[in-house]
CHARMM internal coordinates of N, CA and C (Angstrom, degrees):
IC EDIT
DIST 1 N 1 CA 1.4393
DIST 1 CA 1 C 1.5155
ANGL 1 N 1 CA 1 C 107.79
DIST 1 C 2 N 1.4581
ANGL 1 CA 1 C 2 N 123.71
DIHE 1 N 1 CA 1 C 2 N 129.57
DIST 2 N 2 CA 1.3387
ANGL 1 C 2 N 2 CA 114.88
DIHE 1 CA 1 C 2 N 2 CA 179.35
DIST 2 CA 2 C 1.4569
ANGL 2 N 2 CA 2 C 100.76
DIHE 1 C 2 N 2 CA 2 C -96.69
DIST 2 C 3 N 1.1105
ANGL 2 CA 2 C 3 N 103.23
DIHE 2 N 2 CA 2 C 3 N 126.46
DIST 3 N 3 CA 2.0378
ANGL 2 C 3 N 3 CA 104.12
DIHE 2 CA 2 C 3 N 3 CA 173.41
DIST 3 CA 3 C 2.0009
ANGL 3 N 3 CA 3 C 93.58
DIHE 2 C 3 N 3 CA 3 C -76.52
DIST 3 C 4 N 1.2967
ANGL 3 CA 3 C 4 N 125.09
DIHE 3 N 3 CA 3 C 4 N -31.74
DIST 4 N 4 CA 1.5857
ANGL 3 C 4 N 4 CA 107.87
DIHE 3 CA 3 C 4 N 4 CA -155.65
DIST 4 CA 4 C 1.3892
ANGL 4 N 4 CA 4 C 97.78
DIHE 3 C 4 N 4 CA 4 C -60.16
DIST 4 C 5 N 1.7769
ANGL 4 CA 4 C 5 N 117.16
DIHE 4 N 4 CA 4 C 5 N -35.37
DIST 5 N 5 CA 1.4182
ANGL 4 C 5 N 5 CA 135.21
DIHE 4 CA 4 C 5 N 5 CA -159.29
DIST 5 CA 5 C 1.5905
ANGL 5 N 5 CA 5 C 87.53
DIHE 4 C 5 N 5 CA 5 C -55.27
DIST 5 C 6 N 1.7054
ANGL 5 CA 5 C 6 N 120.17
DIHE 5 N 5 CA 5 C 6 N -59.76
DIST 6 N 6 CA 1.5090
ANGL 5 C 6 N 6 CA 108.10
DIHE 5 CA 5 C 6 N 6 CA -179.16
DIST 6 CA 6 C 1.2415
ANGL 6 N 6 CA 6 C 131.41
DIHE 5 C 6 N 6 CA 6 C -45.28
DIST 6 C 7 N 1.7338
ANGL 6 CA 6 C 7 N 105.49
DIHE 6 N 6 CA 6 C 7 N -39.42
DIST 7 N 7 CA 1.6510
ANGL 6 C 7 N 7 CA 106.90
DIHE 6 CA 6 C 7 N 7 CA -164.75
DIST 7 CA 7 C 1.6612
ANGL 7 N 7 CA 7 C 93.18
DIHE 6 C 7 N 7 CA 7 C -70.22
DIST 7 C 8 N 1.4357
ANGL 7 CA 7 C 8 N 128.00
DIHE 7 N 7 CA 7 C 8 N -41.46
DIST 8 N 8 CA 1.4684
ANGL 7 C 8 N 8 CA 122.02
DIHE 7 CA 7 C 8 N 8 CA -159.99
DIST 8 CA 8 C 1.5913
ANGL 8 N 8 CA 8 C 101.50
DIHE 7 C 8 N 8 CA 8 C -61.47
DIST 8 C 9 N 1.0465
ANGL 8 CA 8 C 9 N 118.41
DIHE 8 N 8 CA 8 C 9 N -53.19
DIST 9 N 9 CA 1.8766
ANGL 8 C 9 N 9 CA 136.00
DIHE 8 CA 8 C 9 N 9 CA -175.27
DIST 9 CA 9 C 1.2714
ANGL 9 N 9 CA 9 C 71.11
DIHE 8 C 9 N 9 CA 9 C -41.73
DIST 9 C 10 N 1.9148
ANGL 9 CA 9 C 10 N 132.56
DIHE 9 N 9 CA 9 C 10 N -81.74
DIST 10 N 10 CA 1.0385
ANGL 9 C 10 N 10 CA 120.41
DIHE 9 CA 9 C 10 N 10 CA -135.06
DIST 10 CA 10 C 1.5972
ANGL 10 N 10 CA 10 C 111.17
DIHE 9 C 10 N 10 CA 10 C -70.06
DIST 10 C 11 N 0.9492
ANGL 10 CA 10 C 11 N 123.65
DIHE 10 N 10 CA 10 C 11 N -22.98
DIST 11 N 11 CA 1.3322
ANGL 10 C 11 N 11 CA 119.24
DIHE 10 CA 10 C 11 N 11 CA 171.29
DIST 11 CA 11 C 1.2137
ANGL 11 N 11 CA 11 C 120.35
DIHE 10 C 11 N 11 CA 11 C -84.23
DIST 11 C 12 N 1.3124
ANGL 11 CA 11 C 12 N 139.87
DIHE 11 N 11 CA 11 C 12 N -2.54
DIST 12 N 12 CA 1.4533
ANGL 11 C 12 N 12 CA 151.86
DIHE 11 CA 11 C 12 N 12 CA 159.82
DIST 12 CA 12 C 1.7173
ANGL 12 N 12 CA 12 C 104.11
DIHE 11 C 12 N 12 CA 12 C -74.14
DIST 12 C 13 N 0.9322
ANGL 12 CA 12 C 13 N 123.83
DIHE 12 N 12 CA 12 C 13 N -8.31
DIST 13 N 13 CA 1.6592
ANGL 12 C 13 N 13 CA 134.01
DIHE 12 CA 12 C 13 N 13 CA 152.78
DIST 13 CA 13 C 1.6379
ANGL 13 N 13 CA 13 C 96.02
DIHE 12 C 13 N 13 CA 13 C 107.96
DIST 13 C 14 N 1.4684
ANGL 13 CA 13 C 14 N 119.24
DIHE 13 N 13 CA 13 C 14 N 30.34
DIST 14 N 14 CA 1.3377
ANGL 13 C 14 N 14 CA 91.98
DIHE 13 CA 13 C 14 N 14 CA -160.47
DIST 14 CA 14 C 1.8746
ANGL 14 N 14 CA 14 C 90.70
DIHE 13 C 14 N 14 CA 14 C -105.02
DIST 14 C 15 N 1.2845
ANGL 14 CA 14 C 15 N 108.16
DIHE 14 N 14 CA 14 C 15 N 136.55
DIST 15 N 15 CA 1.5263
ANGL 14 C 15 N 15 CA 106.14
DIHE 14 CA 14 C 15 N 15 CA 165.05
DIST 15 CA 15 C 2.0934
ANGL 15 N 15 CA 15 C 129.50
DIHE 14 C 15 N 15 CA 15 C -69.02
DIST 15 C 16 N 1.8768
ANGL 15 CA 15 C 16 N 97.11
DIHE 15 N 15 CA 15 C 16 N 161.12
DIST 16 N 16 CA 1.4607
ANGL 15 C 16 N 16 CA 107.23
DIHE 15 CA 15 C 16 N 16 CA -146.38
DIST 16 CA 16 C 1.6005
ANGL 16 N 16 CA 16 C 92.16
DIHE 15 C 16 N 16 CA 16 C -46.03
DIST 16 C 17 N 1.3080
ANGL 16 CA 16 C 17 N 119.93
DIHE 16 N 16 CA 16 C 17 N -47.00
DIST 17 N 17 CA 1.6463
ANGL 16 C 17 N 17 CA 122.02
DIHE 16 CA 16 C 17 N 17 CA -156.03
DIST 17 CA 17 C 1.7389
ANGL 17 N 17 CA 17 C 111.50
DIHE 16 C 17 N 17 CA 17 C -76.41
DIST 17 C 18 N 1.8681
ANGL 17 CA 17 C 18 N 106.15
DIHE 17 N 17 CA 17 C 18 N -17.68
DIST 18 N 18 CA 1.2056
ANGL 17 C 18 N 18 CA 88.76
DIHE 17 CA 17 C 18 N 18 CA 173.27
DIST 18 CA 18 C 2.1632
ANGL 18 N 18 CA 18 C 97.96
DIHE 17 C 18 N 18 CA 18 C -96.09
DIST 18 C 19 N 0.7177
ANGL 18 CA 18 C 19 N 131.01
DIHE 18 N 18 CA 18 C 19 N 8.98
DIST 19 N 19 CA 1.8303
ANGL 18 C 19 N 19 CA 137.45
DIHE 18 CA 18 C 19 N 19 CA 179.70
DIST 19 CA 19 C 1.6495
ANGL 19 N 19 CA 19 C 90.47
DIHE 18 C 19 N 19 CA 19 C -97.00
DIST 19 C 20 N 1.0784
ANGL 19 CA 19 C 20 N 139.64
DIHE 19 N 19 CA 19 C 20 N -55.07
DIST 20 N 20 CA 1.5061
ANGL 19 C 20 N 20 CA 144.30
DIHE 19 CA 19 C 20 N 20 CA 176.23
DIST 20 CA 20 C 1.8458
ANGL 20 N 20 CA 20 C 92.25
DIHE 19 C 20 N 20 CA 20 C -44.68
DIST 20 C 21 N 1.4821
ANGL 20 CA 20 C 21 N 129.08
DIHE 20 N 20 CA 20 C 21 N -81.32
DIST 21 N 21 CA 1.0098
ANGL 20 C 21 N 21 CA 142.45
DIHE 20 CA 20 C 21 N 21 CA -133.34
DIST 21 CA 21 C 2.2529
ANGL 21 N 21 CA 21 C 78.63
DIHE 20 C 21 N 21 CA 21 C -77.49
DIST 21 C 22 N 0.9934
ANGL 21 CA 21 C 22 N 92.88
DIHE 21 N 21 CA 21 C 22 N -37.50
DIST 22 N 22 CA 1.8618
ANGL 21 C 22 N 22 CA 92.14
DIHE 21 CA 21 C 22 N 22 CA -170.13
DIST 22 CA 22 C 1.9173
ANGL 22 N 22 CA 22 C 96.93
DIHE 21 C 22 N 22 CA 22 C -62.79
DIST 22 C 23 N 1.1384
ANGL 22 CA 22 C 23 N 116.68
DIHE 22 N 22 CA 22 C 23 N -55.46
DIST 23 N 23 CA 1.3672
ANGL 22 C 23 N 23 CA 122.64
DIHE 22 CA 22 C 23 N 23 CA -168.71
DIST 23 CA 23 C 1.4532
ANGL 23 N 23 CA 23 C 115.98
DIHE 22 C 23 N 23 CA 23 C -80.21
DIST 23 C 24 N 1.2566
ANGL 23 CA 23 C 24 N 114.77
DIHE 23 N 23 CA 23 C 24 N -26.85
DIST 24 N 24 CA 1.5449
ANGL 23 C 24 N 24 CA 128.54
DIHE 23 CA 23 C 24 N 24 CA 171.71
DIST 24 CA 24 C 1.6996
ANGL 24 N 24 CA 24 C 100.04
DIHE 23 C 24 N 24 CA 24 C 63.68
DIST 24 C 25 N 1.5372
ANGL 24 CA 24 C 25 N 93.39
DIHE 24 N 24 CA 24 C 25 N 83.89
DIST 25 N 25 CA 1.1592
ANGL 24 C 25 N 25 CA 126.63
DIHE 24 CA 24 C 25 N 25 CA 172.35
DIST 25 CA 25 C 1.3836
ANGL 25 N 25 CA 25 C 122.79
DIHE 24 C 25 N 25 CA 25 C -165.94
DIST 25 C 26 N 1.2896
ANGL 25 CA 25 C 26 N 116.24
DIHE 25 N 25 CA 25 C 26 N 158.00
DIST 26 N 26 CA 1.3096
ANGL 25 C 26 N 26 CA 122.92
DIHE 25 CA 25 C 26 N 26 CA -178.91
DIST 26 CA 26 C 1.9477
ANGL 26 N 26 CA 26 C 121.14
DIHE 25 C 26 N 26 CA 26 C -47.95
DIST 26 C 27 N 1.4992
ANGL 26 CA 26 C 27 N 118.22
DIHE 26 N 26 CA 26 C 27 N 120.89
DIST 27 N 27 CA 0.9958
ANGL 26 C 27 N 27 CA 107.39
DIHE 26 CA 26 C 27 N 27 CA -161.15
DIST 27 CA 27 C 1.9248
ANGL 27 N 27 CA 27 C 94.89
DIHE 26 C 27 N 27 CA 27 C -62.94
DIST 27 C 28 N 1.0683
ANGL 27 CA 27 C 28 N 127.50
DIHE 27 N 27 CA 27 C 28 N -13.09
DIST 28 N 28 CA 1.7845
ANGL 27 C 28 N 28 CA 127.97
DIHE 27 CA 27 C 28 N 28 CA -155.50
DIST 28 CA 28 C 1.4142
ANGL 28 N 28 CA 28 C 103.85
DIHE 27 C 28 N 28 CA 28 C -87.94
DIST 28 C 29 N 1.8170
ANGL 28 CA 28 C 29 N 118.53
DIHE 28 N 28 CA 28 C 29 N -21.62
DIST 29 N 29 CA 1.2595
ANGL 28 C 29 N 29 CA 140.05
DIHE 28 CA 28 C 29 N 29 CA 158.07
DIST 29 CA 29 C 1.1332
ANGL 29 N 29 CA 29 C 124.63
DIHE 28 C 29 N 29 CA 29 C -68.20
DIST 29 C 30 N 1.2152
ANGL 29 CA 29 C 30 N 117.07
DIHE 29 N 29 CA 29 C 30 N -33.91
DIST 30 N 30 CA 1.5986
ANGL 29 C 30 N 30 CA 124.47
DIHE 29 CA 29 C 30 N 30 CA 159.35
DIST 30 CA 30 C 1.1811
ANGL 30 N 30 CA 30 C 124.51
DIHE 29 C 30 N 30 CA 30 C -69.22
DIST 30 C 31 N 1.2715
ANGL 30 CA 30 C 31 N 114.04
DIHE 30 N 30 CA 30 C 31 N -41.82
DIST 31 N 31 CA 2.0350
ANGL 30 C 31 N 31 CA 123.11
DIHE 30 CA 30 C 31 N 31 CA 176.64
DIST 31 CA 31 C 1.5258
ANGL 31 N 31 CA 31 C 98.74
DIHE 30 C 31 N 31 CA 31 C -61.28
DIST 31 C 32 N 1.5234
ANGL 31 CA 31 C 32 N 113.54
DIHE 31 N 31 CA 31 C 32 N -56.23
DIST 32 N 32 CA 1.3811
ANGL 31 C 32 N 32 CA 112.69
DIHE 31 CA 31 C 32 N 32 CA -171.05
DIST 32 CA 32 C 1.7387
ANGL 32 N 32 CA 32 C 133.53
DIHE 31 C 32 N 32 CA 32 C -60.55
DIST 32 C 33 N 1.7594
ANGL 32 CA 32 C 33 N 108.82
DIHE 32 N 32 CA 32 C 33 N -27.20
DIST 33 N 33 CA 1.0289
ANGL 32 C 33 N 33 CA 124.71
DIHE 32 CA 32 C 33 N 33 CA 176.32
DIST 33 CA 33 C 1.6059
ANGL 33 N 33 CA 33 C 110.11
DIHE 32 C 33 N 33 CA 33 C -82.53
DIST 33 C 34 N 1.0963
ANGL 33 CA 33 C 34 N 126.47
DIHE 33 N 33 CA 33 C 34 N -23.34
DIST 34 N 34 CA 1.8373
ANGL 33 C 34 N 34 CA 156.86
DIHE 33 CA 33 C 34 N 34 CA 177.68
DIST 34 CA 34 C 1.8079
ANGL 34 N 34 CA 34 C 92.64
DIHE 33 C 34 N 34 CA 34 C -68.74
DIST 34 C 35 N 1.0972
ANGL 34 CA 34 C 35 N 102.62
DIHE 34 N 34 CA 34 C 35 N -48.30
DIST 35 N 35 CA 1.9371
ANGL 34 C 35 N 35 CA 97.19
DIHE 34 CA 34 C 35 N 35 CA -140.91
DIST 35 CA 35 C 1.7750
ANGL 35 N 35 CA 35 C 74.21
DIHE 34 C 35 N 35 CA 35 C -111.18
DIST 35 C 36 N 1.4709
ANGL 35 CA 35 C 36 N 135.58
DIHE 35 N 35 CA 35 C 36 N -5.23
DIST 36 N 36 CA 1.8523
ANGL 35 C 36 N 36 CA 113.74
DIHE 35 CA 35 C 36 N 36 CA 165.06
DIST 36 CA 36 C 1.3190
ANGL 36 N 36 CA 36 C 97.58
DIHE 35 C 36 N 36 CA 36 C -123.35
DIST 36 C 37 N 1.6870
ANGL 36 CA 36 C 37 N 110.78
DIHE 36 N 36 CA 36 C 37 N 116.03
DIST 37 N 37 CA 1.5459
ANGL 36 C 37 N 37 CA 97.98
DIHE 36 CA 36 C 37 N 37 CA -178.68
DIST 37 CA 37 C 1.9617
ANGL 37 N 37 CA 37 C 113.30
DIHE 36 C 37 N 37 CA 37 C -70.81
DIST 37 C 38 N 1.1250
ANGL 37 CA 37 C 38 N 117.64
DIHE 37 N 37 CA 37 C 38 N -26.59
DIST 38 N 38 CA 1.7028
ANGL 37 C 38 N 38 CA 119.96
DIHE 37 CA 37 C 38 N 38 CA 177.30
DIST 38 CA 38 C 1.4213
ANGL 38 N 38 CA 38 C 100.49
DIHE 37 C 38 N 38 CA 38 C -69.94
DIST 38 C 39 N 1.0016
ANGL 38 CA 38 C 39 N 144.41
DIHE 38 N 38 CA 38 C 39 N 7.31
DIST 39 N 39 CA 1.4424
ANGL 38 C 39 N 39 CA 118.03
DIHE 38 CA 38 C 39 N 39 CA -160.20
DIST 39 CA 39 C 1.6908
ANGL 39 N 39 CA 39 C 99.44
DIHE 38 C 39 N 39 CA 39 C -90.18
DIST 39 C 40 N 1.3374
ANGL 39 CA 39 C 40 N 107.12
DIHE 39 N 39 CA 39 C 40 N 157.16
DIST 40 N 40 CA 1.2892
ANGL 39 C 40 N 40 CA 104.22
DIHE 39 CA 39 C 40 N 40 CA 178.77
DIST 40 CA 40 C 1.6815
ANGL 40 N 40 CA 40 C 112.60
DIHE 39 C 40 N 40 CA 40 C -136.45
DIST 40 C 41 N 1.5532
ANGL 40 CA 40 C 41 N 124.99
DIHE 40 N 40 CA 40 C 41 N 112.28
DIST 41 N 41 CA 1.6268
ANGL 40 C 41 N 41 CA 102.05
DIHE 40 CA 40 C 41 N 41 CA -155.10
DIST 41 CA 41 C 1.8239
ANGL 41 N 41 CA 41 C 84.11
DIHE 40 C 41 N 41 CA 41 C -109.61
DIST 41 C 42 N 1.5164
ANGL 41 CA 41 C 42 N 93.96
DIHE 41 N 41 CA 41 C 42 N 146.63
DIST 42 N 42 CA 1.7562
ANGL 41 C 42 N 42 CA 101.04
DIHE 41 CA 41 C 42 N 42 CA 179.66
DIST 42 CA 42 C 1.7429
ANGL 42 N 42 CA 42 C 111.18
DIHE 41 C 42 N 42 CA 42 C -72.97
DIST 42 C 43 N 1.2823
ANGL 42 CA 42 C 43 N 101.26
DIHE 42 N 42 CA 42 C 43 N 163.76
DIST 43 N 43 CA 1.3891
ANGL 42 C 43 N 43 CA 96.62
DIHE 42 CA 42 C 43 N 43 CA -172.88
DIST 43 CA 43 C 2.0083
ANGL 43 N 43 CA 43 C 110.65
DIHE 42 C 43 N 43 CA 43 C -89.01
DIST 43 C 44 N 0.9409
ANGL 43 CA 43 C 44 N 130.03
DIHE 43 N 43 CA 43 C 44 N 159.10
DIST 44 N 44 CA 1.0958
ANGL 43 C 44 N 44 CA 136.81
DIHE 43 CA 43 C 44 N 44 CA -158.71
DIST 44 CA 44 C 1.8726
ANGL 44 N 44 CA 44 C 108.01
DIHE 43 C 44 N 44 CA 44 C -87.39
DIST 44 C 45 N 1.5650
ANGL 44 CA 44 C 45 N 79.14
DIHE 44 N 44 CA 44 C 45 N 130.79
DIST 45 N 45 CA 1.7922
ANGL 44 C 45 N 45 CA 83.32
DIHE 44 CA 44 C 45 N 45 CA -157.17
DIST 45 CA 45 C 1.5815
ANGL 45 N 45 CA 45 C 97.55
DIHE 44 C 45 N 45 CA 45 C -66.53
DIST 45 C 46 N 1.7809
ANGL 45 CA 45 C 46 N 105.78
DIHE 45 N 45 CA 45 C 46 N -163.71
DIST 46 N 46 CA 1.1250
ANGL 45 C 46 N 46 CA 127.58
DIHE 45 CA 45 C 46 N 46 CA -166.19
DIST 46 CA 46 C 1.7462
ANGL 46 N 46 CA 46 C 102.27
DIHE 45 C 46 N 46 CA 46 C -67.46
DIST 46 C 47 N 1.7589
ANGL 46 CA 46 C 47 N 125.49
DIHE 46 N 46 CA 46 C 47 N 158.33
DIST 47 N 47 CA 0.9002
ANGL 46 C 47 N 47 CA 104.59
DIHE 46 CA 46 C 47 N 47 CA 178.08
DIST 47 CA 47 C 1.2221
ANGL 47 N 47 CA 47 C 132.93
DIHE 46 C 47 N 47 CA 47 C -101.84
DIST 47 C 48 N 1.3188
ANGL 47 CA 47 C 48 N 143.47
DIHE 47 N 47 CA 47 C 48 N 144.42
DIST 48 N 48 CA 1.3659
ANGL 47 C 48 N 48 CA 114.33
DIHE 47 CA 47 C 48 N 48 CA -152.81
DIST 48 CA 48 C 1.1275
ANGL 48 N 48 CA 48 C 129.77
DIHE 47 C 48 N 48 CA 48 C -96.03
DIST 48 C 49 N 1.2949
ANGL 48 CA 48 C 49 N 127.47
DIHE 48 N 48 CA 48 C 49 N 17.99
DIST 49 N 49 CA 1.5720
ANGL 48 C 49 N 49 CA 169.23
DIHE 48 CA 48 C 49 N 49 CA -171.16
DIST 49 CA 49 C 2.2894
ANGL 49 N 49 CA 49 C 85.27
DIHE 48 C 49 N 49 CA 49 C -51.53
DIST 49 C 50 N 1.2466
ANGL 49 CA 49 C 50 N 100.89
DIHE 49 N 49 CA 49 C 50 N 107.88
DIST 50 N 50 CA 1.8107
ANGL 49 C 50 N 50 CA 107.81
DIHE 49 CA 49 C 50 N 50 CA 161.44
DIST 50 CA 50 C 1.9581
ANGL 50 N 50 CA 50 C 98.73
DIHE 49 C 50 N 50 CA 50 C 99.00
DIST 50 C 51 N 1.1793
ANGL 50 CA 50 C 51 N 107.83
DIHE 50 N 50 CA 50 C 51 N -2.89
DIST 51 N 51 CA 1.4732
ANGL 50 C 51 N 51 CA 112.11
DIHE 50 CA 50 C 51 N 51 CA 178.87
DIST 51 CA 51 C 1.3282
ANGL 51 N 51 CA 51 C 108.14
DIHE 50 C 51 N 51 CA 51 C -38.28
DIST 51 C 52 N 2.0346
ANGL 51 CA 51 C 52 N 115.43
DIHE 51 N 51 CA 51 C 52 N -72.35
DIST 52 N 52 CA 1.0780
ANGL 51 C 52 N 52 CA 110.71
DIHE 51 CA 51 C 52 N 52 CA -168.03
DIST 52 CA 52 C 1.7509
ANGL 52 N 52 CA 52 C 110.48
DIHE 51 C 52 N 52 CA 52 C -108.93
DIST 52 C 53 N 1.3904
ANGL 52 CA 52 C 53 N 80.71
DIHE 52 N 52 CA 52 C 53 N 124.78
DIST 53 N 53 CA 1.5982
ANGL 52 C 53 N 53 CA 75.00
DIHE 52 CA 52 C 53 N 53 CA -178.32
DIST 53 CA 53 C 1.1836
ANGL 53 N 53 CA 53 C 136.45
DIHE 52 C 53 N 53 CA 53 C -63.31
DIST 53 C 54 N 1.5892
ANGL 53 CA 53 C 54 N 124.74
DIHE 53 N 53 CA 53 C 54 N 169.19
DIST 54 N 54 CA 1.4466
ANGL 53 C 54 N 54 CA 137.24
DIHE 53 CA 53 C 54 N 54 CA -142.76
DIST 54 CA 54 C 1.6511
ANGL 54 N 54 CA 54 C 85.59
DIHE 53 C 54 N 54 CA 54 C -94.02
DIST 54 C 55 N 1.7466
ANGL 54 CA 54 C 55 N 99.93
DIHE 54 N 54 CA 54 C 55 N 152.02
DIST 55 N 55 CA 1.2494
ANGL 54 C 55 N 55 CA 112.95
DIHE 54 CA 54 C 55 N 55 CA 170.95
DIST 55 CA 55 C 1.2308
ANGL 55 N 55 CA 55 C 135.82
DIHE 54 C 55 N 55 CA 55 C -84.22
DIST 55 C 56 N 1.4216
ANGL 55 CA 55 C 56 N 109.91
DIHE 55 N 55 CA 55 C 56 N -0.70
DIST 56 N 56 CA 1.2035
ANGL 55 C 56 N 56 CA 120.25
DIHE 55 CA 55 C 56 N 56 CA 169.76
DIST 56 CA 56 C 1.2993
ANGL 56 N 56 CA 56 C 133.14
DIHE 55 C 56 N 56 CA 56 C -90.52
DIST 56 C 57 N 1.6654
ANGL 56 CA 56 C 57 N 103.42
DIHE 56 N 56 CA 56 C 57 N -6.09
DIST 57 N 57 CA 1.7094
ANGL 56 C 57 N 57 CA 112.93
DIHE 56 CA 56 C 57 N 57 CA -152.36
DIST 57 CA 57 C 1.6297
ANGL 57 N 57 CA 57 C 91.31
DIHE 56 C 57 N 57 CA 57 C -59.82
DIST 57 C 58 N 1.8943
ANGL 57 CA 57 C 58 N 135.81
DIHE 57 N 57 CA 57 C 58 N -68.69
DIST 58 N 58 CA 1.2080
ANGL 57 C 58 N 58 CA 136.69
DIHE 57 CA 57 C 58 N 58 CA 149.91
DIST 58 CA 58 C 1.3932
ANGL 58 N 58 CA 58 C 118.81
DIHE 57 C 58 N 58 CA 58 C 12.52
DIST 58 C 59 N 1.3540
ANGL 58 CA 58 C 59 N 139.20
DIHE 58 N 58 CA 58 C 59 N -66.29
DIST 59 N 59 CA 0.9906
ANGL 58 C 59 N 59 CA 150.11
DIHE 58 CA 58 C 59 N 59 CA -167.41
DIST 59 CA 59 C 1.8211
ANGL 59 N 59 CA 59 C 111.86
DIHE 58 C 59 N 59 CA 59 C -98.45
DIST 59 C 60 N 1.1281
ANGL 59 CA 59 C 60 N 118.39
DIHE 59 N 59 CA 59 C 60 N -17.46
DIST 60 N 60 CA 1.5698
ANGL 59 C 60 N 60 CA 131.89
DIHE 59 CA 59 C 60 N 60 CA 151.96
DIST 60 CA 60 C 1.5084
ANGL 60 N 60 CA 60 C 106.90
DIHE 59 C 60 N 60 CA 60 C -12.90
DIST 60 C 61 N 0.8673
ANGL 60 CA 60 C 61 N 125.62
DIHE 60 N 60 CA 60 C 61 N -83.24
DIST 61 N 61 CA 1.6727
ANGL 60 C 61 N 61 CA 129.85
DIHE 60 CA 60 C 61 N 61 CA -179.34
DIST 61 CA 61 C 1.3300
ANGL 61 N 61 CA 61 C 119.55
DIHE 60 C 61 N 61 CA 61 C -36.82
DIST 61 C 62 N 1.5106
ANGL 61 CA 61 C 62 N 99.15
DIHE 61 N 61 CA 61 C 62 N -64.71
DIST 62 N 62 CA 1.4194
ANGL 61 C 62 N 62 CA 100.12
DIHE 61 CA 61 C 62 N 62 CA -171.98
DIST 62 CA 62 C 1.1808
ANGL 62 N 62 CA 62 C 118.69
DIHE 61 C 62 N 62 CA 62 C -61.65
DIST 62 C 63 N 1.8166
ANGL 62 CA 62 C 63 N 115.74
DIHE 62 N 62 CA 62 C 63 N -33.77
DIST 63 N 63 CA 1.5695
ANGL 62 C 63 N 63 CA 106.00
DIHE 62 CA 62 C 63 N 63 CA -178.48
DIST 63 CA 63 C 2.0365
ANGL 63 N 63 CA 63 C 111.16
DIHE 62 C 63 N 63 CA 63 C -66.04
DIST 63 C 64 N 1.5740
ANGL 63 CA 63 C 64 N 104.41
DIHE 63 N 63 CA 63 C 64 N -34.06
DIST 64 N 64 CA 1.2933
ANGL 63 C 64 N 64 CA 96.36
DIHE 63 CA 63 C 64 N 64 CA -177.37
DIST 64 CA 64 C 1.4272
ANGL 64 N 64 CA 64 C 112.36
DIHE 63 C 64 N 64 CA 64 C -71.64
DIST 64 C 65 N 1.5343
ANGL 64 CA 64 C 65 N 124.39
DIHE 64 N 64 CA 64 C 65 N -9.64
DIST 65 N 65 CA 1.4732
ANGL 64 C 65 N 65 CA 118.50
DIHE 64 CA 64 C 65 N 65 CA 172.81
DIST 65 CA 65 C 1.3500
ANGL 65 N 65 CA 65 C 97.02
DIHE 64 C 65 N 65 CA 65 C -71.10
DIST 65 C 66 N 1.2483
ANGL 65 CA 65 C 66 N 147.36
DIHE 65 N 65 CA 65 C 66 N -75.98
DIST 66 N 66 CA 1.4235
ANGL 65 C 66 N 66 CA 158.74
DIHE 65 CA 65 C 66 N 66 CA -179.09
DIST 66 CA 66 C 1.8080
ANGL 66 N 66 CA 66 C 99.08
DIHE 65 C 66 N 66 CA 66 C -31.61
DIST 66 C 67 N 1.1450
ANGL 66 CA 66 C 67 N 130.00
DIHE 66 N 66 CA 66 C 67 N -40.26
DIST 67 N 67 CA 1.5139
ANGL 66 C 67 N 67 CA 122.61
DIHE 66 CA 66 C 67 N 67 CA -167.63
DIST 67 CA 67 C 1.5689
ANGL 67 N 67 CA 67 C 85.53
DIHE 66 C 67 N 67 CA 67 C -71.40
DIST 67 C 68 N 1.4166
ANGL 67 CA 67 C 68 N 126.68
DIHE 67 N 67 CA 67 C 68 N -61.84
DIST 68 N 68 CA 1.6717
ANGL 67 C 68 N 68 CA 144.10
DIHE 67 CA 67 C 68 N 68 CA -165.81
DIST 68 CA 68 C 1.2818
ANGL 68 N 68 CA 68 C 89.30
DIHE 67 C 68 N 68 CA 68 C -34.46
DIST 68 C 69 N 1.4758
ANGL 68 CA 68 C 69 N 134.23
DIHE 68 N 68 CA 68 C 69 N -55.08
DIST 69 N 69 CA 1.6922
ANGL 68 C 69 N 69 CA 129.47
DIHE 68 CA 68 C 69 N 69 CA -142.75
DIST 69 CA 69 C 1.4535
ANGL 69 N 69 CA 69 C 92.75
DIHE 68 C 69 N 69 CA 69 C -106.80
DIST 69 C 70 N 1.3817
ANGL 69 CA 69 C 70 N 126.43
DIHE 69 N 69 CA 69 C 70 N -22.67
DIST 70 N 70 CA 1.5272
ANGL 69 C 70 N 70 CA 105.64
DIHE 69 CA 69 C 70 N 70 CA 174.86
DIST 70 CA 70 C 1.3670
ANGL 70 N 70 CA 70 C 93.35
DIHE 69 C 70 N 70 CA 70 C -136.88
DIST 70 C 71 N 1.3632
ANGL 70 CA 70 C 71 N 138.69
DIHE 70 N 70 CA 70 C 71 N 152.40
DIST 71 N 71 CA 1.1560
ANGL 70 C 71 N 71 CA 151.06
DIHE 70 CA 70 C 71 N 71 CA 169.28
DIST 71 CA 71 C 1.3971
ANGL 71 N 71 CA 71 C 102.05
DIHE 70 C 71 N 71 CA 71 C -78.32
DIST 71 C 72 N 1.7712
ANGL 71 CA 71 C 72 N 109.21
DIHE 71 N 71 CA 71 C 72 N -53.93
DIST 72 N 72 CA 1.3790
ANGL 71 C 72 N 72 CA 112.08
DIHE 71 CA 71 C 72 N 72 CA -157.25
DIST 72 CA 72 C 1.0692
ANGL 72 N 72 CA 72 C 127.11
DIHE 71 C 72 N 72 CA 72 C -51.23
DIST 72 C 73 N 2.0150
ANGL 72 CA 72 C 73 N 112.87
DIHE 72 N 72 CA 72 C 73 N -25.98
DIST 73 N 73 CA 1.0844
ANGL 72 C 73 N 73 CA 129.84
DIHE 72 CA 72 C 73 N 73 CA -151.21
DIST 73 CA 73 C 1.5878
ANGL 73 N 73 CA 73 C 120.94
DIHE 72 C 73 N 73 CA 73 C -47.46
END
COOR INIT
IC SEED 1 N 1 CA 1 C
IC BUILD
């Protein structure tokens, strides 16, 4: 997250919710990084999107054997 990117927006006159909606972040993250000049917020980890796997993977086969012998299914 660049905080300078905020202060410049913010000094280009633009307000927190339209700098939130530009950076796609929380407008309450923007007020807060604005209104503490030291603050430093970490950047947002990896996403965790495929972590736990699906409950079907197990049963994978058999449904595609069953699609193979009937389409209709």
């Amino acid at each position: 997250m660049d905080l300078r990117r905020f202060r410049a927006l913010r000094e280009a006159e633009m307000s927190i919710s339209e700098i939130a909606r530009e950076t796609g972040t929380n407008w309450r993250t923007v007020k807060k990084c604005l209104d503490q000049p030291g603050i430093v917020v970490p950047d947002r980890g990896a996403p965790r999107k495929g972590c736990i796997p699906q409950v079907i993977v197990p049963y994978a086969p058999v449904v595609d054997a069953w699609l193979r012998t009937d389409i209709t299914l």
